[in-house]
mmCIF file as Biopython writes it, N, C-alpha, C and O atoms, coordinates in Angstrom:
data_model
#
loop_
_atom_site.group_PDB
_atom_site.id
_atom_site.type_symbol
_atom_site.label_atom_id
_atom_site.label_alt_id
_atom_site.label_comp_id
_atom_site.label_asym_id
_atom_site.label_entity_id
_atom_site.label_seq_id
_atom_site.pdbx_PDB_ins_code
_atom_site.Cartn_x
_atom_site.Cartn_y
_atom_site.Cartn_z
_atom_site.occupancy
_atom_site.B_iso_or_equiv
_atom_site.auth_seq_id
_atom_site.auth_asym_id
_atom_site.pdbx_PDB_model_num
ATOM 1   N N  . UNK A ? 1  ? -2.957  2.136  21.084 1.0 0.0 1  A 1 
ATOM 2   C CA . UNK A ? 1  ? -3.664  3.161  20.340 1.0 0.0 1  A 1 
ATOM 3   C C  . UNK A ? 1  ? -5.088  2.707  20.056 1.0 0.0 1  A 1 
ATOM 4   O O  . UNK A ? 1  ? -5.272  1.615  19.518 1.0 0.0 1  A 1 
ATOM 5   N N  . UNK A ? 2  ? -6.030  3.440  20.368 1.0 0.0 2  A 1 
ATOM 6   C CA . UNK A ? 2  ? -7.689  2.891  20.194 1.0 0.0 2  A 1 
ATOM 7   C C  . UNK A ? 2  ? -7.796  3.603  18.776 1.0 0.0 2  A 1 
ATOM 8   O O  . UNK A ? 2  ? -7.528  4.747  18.407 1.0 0.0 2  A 1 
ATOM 9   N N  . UNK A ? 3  ? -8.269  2.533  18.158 1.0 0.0 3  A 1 
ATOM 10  C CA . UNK A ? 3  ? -9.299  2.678  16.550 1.0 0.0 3  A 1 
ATOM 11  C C  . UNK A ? 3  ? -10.464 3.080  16.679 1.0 0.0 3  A 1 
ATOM 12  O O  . UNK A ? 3  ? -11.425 2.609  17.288 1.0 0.0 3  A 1 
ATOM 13  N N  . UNK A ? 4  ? -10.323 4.064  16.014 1.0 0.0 4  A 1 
ATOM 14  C CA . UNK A ? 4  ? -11.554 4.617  15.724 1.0 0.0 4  A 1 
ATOM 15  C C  . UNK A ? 4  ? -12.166 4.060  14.380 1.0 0.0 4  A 1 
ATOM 16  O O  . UNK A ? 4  ? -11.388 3.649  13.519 1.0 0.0 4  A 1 
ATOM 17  N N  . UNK A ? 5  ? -13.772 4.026  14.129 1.0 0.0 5  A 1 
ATOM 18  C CA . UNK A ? 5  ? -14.726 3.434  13.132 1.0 0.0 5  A 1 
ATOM 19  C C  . UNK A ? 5  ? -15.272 4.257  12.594 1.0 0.0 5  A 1 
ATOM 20  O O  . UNK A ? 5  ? -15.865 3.941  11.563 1.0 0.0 5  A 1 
ATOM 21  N N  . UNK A ? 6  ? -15.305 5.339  12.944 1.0 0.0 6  A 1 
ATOM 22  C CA . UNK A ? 6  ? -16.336 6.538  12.197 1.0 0.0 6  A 1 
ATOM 23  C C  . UNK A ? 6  ? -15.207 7.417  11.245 1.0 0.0 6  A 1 
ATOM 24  O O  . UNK A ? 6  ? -14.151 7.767  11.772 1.0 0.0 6  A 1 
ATOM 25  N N  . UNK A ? 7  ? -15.398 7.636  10.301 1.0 0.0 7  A 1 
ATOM 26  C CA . UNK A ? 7  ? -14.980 8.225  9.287  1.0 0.0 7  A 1 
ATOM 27  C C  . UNK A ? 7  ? -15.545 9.086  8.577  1.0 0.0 7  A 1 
ATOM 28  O O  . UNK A ? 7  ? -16.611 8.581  8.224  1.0 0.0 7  A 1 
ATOM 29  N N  . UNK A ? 8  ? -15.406 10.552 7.975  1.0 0.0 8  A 1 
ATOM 30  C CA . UNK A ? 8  ? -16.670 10.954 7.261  1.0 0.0 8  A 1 
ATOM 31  C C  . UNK A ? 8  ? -15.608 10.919 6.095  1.0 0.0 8  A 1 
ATOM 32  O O  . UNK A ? 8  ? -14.406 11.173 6.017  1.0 0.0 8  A 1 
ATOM 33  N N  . UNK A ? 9  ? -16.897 10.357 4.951  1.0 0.0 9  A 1 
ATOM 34  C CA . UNK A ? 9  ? -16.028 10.472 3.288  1.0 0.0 9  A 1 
ATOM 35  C C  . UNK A ? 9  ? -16.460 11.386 2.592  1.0 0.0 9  A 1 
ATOM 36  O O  . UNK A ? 9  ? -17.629 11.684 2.838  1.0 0.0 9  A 1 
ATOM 37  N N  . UNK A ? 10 ? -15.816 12.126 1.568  1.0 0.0 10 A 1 
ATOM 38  C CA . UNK A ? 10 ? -16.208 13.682 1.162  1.0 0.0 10 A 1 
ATOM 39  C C  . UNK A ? 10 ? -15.928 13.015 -0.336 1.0 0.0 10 A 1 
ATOM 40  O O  . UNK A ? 10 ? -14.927 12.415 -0.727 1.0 0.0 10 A 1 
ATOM 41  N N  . UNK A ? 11 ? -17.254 13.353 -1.090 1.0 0.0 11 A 1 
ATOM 42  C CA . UNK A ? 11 ? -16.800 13.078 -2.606 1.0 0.0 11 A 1 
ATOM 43  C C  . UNK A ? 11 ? -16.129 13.798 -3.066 1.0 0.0 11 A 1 
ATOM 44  O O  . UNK A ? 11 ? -16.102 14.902 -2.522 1.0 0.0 11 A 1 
ATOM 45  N N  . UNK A ? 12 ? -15.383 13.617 -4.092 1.0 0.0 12 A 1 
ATOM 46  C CA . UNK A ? 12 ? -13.964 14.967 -4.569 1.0 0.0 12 A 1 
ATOM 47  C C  . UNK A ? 12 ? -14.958 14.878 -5.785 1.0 0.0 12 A 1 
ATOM 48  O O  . UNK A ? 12 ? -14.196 14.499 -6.675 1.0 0.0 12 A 1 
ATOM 49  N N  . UNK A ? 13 ? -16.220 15.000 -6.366 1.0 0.0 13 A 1 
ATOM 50  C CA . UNK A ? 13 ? -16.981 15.208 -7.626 1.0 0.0 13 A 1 
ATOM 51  C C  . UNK A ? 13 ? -17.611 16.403 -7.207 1.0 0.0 13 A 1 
ATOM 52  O O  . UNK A ? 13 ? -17.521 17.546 -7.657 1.0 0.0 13 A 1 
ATOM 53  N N  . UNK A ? 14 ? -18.480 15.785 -5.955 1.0 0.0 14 A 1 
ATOM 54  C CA . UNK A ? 14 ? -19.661 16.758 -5.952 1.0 0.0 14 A 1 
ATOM 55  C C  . UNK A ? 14 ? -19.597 17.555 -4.247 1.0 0.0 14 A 1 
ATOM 56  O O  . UNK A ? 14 ? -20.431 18.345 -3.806 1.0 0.0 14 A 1 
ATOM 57  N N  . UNK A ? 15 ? -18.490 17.106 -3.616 1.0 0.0 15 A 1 
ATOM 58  C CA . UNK A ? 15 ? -17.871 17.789 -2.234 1.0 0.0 15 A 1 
ATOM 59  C C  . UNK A ? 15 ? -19.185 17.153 -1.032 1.0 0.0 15 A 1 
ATOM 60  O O  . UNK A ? 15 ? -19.187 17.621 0.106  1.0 0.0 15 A 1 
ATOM 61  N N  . UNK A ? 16 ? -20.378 15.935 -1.491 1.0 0.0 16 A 1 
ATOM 62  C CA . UNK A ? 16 ? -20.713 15.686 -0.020 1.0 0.0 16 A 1 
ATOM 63  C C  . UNK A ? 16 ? -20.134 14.767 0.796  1.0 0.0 16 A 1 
ATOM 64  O O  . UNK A ? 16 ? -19.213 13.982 0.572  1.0 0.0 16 A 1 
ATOM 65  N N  . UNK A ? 17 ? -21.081 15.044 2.211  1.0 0.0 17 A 1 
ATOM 66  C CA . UNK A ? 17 ? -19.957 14.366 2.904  1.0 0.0 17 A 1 
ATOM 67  C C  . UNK A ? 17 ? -21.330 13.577 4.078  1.0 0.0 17 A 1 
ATOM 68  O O  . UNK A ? 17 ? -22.425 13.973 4.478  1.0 0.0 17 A 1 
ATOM 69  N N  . UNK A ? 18 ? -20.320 12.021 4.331  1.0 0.0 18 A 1 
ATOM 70  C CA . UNK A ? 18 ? -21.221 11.254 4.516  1.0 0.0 18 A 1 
ATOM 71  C C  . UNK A ? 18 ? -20.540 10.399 5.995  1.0 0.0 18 A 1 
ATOM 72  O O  . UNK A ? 18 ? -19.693 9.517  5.853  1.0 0.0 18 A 1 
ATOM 73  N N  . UNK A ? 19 ? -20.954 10.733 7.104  1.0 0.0 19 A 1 
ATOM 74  C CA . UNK A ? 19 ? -20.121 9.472  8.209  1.0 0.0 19 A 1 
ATOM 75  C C  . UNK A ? 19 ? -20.468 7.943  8.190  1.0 0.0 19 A 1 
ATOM 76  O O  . UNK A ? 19 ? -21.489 7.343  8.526  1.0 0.0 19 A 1 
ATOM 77  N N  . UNK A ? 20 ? -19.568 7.626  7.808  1.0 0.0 20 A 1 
ATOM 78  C CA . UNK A ? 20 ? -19.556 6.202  7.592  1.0 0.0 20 A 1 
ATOM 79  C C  . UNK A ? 20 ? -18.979 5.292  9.070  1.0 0.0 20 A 1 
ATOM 80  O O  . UNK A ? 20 ? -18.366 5.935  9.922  1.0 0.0 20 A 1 
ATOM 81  N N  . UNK A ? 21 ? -19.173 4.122  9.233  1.0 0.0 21 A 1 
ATOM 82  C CA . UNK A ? 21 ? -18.694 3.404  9.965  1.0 0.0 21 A 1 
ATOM 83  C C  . UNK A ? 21 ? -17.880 2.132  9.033  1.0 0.0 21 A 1 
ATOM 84  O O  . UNK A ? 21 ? -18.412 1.346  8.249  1.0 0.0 21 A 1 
ATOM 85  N N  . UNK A ? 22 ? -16.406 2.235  9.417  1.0 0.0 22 A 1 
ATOM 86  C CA . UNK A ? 22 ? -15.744 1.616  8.709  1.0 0.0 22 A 1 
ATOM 87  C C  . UNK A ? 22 ? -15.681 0.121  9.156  1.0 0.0 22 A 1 
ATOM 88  O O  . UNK A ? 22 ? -15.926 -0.302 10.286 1.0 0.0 22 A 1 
ATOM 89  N N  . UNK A ? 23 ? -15.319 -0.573 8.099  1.0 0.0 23 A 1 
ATOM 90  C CA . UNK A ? 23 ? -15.441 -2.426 8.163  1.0 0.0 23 A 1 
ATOM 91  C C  . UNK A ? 23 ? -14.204 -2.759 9.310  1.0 0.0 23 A 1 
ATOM 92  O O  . UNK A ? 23 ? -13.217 -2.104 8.977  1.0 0.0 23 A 1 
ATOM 93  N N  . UNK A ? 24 ? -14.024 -3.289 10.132 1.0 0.0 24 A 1 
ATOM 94  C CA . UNK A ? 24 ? -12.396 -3.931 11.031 1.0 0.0 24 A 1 
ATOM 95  C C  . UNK A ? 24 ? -12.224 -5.185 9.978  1.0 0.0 24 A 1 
ATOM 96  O O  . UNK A ? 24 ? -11.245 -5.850 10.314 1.0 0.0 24 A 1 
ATOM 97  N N  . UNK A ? 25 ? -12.759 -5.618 9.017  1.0 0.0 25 A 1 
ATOM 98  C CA . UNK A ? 25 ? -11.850 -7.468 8.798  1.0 0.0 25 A 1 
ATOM 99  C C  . UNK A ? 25 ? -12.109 -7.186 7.441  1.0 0.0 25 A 1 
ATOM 100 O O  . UNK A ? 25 ? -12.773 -8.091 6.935  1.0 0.0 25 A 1 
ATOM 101 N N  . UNK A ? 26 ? -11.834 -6.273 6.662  1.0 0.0 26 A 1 
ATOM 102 C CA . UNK A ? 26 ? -11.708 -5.918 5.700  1.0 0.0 26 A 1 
ATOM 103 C C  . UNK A ? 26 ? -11.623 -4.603 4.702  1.0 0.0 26 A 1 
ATOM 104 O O  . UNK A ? 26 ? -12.553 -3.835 4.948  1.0 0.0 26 A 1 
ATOM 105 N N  . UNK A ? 27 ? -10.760 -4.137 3.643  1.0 0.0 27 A 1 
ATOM 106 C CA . UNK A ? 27 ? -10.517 -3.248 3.071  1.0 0.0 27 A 1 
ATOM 107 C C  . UNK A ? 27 ? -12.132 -2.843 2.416  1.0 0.0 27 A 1 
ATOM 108 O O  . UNK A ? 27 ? -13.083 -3.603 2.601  1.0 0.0 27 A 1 
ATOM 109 N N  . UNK A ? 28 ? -12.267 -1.509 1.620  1.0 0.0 28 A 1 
ATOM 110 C CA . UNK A ? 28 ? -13.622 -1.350 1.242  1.0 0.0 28 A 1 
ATOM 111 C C  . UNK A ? 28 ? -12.951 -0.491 0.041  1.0 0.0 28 A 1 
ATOM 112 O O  . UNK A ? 28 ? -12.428 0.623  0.042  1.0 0.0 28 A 1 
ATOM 113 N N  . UNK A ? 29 ? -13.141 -1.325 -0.856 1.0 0.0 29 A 1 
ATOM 114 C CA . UNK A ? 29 ? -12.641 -0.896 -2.381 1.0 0.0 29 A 1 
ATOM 115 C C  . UNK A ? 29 ? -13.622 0.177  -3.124 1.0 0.0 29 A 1 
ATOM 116 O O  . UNK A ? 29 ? -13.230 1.019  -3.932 1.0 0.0 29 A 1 
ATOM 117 N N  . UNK A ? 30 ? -15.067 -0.025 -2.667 1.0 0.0 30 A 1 
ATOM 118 C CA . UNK A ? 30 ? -15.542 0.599  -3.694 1.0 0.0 30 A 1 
ATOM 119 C C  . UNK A ? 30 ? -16.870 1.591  -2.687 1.0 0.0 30 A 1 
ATOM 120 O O  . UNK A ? 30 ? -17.490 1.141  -1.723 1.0 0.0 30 A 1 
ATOM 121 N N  . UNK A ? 31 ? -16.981 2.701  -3.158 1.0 0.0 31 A 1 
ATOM 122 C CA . UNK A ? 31 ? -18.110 3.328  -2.274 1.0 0.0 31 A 1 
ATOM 123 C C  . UNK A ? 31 ? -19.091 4.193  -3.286 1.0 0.0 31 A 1 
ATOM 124 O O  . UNK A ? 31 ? -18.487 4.632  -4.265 1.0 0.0 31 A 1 
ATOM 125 N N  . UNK A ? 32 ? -20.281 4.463  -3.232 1.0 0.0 32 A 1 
ATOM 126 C CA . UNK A ? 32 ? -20.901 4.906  -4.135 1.0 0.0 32 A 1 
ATOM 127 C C  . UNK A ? 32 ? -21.448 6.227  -3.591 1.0 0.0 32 A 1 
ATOM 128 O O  . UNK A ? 32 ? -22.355 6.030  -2.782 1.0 0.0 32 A 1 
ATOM 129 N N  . UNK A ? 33 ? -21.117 7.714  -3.829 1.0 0.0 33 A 1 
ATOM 130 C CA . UNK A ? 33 ? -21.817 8.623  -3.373 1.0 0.0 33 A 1 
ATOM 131 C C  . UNK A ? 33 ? -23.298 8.951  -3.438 1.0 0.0 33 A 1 
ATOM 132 O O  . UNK A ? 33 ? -23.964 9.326  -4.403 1.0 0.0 33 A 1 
ATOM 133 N N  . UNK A ? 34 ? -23.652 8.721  -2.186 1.0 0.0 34 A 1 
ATOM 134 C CA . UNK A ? 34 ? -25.238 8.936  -2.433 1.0 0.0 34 A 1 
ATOM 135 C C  . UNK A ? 34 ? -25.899 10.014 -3.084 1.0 0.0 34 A 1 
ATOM 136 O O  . UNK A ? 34 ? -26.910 10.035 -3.786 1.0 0.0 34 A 1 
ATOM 137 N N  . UNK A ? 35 ? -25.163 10.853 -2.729 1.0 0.0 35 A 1 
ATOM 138 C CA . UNK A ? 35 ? -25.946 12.089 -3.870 1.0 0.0 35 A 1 
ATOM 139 C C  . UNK A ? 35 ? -25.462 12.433 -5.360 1.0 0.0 35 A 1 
ATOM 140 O O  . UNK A ? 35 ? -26.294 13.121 -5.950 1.0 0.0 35 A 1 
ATOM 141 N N  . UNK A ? 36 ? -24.303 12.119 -6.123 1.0 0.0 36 A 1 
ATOM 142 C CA . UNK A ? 36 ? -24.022 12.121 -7.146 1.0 0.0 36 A 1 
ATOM 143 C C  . UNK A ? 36 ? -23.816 10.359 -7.874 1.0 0.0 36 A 1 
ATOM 144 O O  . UNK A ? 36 ? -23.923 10.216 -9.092 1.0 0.0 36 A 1 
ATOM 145 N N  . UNK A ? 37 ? -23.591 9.426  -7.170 1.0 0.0 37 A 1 
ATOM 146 C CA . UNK A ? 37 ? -24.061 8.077  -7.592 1.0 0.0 37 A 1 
ATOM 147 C C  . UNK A ? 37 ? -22.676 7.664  -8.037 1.0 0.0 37 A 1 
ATOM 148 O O  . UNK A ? 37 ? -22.445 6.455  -8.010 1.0 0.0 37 A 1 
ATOM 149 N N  . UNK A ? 38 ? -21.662 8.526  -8.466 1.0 0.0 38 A 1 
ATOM 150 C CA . UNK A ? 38 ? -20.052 8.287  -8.571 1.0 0.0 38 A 1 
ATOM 151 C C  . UNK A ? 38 ? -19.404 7.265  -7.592 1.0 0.0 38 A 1 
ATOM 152 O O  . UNK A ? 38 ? -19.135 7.465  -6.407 1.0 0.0 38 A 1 
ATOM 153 N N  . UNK A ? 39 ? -19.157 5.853  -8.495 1.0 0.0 39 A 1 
ATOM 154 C CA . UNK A ? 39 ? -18.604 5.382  -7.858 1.0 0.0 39 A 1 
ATOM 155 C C  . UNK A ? 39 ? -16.888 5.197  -7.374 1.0 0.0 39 A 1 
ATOM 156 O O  . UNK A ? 39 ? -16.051 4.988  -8.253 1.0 0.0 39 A 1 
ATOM 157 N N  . UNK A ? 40 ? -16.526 5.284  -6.084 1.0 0.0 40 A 1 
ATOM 158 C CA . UNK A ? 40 ? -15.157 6.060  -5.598 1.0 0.0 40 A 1 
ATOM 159 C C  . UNK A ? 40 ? -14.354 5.076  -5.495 1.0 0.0 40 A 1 
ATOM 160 O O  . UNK A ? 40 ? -14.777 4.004  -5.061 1.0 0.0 40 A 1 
ATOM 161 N N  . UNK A ? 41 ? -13.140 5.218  -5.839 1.0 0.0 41 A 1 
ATOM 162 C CA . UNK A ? 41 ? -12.279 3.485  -5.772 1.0 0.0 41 A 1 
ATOM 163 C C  . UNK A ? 41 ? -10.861 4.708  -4.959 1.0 0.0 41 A 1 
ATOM 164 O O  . UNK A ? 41 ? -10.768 5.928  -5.093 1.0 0.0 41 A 1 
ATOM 165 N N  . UNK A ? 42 ? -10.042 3.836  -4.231 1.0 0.0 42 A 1 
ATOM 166 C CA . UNK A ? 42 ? -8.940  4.016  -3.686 1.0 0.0 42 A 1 
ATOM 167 C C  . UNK A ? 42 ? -8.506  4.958  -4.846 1.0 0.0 42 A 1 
ATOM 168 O O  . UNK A ? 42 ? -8.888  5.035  -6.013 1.0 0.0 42 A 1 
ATOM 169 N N  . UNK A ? 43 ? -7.339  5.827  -3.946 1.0 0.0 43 A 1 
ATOM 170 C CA . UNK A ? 43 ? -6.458  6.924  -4.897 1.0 0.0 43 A 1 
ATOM 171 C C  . UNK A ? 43 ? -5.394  5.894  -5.247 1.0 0.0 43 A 1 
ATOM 172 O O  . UNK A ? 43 ? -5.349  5.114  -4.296 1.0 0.0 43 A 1 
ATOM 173 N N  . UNK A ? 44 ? -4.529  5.545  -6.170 1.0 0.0 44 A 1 
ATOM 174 C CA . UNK A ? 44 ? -3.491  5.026  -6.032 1.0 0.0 44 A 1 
ATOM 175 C C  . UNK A ? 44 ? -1.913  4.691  -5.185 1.0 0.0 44 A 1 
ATOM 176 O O  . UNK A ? 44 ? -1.001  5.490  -5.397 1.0 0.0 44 A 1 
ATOM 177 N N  . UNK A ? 45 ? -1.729  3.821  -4.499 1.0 0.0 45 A 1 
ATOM 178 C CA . UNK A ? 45 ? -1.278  4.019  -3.064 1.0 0.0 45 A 1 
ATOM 179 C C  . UNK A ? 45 ? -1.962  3.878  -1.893 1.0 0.0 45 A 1 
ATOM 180 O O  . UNK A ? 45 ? -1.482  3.726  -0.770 1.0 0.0 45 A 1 
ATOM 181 N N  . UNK A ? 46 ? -3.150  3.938  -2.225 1.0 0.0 46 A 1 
ATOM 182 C CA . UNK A ? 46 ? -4.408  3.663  -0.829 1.0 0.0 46 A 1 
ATOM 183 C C  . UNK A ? 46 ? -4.409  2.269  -1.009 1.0 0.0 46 A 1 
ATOM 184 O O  . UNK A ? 46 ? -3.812  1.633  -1.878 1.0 0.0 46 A 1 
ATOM 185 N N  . UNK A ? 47 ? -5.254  1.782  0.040  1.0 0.0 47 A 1 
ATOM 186 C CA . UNK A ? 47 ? -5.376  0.308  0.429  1.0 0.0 47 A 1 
ATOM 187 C C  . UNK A ? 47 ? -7.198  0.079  -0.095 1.0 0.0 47 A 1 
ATOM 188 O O  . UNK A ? 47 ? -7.680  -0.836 -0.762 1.0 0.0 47 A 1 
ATOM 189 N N  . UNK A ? 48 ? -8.107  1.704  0.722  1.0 0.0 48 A 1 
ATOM 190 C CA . UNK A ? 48 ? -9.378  1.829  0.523  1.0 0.0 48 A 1 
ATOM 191 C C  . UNK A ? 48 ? -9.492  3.207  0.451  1.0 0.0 48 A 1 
ATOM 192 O O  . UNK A ? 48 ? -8.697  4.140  0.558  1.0 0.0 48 A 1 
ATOM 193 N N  . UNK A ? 49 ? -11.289 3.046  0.135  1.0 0.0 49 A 1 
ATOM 194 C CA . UNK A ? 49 ? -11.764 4.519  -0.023 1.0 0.0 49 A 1 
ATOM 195 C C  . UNK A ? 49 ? -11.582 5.540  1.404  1.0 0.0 49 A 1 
ATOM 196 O O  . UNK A ? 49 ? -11.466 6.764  1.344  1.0 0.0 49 A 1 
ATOM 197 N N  . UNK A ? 50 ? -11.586 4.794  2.569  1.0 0.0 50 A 1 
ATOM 198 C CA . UNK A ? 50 ? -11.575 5.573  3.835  1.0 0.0 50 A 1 
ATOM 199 C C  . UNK A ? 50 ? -10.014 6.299  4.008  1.0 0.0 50 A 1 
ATOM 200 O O  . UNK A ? 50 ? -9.705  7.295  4.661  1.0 0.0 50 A 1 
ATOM 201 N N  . UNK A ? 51 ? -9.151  5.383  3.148  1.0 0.0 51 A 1 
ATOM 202 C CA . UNK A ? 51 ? -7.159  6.225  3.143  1.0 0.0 51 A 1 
ATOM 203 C C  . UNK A ? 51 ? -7.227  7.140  2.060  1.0 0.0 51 A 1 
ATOM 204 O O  . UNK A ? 51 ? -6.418  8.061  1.951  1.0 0.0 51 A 1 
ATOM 205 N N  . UNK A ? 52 ? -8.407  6.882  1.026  1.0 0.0 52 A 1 
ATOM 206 C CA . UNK A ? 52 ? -8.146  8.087  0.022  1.0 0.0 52 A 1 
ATOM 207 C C  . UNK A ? 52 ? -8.792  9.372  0.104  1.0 0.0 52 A 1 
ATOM 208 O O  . UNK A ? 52 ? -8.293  10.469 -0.148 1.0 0.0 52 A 1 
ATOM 209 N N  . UNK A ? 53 ? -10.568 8.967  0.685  1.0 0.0 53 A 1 
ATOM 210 C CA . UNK A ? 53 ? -11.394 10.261 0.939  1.0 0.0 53 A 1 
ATOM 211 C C  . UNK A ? 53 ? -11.717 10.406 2.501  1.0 0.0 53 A 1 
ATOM 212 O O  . UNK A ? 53 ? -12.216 11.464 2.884  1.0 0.0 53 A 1 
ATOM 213 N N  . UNK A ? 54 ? -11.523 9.654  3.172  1.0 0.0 54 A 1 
ATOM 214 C CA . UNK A ? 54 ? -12.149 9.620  4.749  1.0 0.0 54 A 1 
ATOM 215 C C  . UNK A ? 54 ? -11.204 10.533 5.565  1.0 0.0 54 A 1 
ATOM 216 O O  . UNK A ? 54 ? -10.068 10.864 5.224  1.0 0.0 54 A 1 
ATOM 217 N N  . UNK A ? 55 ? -11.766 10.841 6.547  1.0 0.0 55 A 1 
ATOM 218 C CA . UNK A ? 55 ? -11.097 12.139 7.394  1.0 0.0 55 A 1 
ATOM 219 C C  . UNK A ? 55 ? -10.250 11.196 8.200  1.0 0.0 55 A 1 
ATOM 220 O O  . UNK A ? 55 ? -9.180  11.663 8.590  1.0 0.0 55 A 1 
ATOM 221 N N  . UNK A ? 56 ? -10.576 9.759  8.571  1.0 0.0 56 A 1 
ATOM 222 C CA . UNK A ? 56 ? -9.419  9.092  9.279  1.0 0.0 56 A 1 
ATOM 223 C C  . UNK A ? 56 ? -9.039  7.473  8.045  1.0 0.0 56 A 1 
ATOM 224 O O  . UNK A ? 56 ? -9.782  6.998  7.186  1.0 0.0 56 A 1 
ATOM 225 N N  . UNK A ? 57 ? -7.887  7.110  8.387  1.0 0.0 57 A 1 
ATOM 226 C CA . UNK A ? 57 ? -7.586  5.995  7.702  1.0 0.0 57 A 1 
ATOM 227 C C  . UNK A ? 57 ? -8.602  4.668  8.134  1.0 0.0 57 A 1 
ATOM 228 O O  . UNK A ? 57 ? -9.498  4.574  8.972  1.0 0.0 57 A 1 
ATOM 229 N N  . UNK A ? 58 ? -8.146  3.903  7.363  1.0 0.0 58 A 1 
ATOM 230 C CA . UNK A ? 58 ? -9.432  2.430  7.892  1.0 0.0 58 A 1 
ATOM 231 C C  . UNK A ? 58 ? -8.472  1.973  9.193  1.0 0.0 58 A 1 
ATOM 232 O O  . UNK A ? 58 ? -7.293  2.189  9.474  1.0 0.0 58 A 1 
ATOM 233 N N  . UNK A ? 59 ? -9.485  1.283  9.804  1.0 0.0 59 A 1 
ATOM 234 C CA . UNK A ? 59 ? -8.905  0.344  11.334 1.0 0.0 59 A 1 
ATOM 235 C C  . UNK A ? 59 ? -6.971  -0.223 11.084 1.0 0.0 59 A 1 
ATOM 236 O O  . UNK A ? 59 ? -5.979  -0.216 11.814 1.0 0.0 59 A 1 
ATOM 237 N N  . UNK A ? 60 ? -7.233  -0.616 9.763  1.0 0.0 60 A 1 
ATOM 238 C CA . UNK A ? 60 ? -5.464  -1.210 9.781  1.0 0.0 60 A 1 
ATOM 239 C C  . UNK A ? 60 ? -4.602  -0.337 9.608  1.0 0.0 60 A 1 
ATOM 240 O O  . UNK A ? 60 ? -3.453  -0.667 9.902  1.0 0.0 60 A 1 
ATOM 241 N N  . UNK A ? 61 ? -4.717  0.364  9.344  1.0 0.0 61 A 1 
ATOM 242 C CA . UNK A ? 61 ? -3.827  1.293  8.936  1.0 0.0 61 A 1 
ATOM 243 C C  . UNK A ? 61 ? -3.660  2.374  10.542 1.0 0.0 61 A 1 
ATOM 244 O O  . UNK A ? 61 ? -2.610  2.695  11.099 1.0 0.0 61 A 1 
ATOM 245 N N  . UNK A ? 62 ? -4.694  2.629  10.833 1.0 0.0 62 A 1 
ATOM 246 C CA . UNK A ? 62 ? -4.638  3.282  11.927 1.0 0.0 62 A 1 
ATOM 247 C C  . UNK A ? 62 ? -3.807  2.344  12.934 1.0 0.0 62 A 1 
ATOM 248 O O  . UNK A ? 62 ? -2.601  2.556  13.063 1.0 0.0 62 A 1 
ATOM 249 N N  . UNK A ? 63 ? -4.318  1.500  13.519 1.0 0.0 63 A 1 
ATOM 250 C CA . UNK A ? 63 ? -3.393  0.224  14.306 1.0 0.0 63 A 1 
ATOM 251 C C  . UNK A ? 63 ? -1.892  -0.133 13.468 1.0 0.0 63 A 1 
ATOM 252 O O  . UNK A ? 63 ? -1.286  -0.990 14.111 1.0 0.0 63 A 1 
ATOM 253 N N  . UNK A ? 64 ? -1.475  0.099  12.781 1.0 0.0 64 A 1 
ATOM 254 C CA . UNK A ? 64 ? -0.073  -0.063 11.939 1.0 0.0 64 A 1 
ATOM 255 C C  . UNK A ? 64 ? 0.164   -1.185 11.447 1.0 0.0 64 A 1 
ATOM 256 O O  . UNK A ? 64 ? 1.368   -1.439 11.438 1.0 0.0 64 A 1 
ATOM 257 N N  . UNK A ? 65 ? -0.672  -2.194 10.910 1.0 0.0 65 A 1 
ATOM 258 C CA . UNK A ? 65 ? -1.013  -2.619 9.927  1.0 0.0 65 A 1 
ATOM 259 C C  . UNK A ? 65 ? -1.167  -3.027 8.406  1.0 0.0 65 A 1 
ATOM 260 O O  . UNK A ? 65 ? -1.359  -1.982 7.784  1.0 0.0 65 A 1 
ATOM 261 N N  . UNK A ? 66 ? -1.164  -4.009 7.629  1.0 0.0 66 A 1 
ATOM 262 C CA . UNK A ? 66 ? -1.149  -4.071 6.696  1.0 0.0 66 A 1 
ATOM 263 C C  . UNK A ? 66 ? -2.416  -3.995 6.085  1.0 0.0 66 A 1 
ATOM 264 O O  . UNK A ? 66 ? -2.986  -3.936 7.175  1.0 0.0 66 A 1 
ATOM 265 N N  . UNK A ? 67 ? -3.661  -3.930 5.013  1.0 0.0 67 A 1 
ATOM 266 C CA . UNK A ? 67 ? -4.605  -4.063 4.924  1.0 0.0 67 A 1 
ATOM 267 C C  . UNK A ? 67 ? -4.771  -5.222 4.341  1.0 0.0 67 A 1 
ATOM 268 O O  . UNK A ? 67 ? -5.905  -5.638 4.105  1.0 0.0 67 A 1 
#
């Protein structure tokens, strides 16, 4: 299965949305929306912000994985 890196994250405050390129050798706990400045932490049960707001999961999770 090929991993994909591009992700777009959608703030659940202020609804923008931003394509990110996600980290491979590590989880990404914390993300700051550029246009409302809200900083976004995992939903509970997520690993990162890309499993809680991103349109695809992070690299480990996608590959079946632990984070």
């Amino acid at each position: 299965m090929e991993v994909i890196l591009q992700s777009t994250i959608t703030c659940p405050k202020c609804g923008h949305k931003k394509e990110e390129t996600m980290p491979t050798d590590a989880c990404q706990y914390f993300y700051e929306c550029e246009n409302c400045k809200i900083r976004l932490n995992p939903l509970q049960g997520d690993c990162c912000v890309y499993c809680s707001y991103g349109t695809l999961k992070c690299p480990p999770m996608q590959s079946g994985t632990e984070c």
